[in-house]
Legacy VTK file of the C-alpha trace (Angstrom):
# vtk DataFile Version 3.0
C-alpha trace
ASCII
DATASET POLYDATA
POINTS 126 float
-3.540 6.252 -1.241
-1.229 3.639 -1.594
2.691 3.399 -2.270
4.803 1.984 -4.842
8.250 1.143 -3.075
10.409 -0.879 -5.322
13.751 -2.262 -4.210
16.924 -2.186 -6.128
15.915 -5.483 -8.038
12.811 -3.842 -8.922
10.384 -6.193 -6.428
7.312 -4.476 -4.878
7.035 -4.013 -1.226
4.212 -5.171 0.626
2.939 -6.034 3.493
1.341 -8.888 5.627
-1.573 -8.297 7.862
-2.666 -10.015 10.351
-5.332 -11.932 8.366
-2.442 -13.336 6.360
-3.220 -11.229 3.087
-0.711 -8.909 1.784
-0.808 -5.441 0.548
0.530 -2.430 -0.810
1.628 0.113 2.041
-0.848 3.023 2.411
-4.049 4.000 3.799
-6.716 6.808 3.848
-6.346 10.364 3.816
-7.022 12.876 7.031
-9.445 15.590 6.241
-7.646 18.638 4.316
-4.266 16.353 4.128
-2.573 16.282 0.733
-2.078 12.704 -1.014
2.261 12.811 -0.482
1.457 14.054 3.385
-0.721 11.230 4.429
1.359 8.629 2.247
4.432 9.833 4.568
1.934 9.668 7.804
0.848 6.236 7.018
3.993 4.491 5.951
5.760 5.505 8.892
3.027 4.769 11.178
3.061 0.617 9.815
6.385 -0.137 8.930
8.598 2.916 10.786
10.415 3.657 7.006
10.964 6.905 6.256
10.086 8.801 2.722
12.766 10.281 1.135
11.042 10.857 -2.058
7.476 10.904 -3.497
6.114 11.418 -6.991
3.981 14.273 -7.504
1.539 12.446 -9.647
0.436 8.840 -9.004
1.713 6.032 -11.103
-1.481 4.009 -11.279
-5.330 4.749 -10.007
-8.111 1.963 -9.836
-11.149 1.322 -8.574
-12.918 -1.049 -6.413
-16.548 -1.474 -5.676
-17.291 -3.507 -1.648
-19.746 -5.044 -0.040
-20.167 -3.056 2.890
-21.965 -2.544 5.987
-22.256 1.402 5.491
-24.707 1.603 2.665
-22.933 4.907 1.244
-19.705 2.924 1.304
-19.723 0.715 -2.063
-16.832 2.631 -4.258
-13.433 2.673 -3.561
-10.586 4.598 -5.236
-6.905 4.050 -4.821
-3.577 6.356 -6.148
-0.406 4.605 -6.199
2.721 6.702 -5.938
6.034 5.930 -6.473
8.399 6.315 -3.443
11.915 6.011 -2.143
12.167 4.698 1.200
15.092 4.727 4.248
15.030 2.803 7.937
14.530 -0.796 8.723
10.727 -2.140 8.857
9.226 -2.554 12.584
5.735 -4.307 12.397
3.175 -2.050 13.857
1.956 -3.579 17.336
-0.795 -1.576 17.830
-2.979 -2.631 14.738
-4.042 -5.968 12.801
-1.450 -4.045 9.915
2.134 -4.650 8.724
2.796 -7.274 10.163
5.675 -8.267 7.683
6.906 -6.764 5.023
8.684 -8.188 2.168
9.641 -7.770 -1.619
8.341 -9.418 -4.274
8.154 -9.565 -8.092
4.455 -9.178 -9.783
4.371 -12.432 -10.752
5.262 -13.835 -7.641
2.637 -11.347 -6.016
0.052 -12.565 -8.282
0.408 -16.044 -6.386
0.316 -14.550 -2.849
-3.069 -14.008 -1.030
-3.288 -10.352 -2.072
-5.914 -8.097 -0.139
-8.412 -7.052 -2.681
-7.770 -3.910 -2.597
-3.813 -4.552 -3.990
-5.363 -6.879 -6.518
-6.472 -4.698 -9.247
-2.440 -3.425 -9.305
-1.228 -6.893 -9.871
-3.480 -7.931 -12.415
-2.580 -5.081 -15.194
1.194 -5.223 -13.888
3.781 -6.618 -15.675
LINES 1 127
126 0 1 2 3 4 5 6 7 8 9 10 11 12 13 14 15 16 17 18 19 20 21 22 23 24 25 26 27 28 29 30 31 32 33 34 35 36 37 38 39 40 41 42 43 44 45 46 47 48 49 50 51 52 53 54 55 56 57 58 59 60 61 62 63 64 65 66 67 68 69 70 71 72 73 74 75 76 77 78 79 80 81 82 83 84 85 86 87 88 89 90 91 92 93 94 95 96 97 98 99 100 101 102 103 104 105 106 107 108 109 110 111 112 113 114 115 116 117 118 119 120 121 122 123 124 125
């Protein structure tokens, strides 16, 4: 699951990890934890915001097929809600994640080193 937190200007947020590549806000789901629930969990657990509001439905859904080590691990699948946030970002010392977060417009995302998984957003945005 991933997030979709625009700021007033309309710029998306995203976030630097500690590899240097930036990406949207979000992470996996918790067994039996619904989509809004674990979007909540994980944004406050790497930047320390707060959801106010959550779409019921996602905005955007892709697909990414990886490389991986775990040979039942190829497919990927992300759902990108839209959210309104609250609180003041605090990088997440405890993990390689979120270690900045900052606003940008897509095409100034398209230009950053965007984690693959956040790529497939950028390229159809507008």
């Amino acid at each position: 699951m991933k997030a979709l937190i625009k700021d007033t200007e309309g710029r998306v947020l995203l976030l630097r990890e500690a590899d240097g590549s930036w990406e949207l806000p979000g992470g996996g789901l918790e067994h039996g934890e619904r989509p809004q629930d674990g979007l909540k969990r994980e944004i406050a657990e790497e930047t320390g915001l707060t959801v106010e509001r959550i779409d019921e439905q996602p905005v955007a859904f892709w697909t990414l097929h990886k490389q991986t080590d775990h040979p039942s691990l190829r497919w990927f699948a992300f759902a990108l809600y839209a959210m309104e946030v609250s609180g003041v970002f605090r990088a997440d010392v405890t993990s390689d994640e979120a270690q900045e977060a900052r606003y940008f417009a897509p095409a100034e995302a398209r230009q950053l080193a965007l984690h693959d998984n956040t790529k497939p957003y950028f390229a159809a945005a507008s």
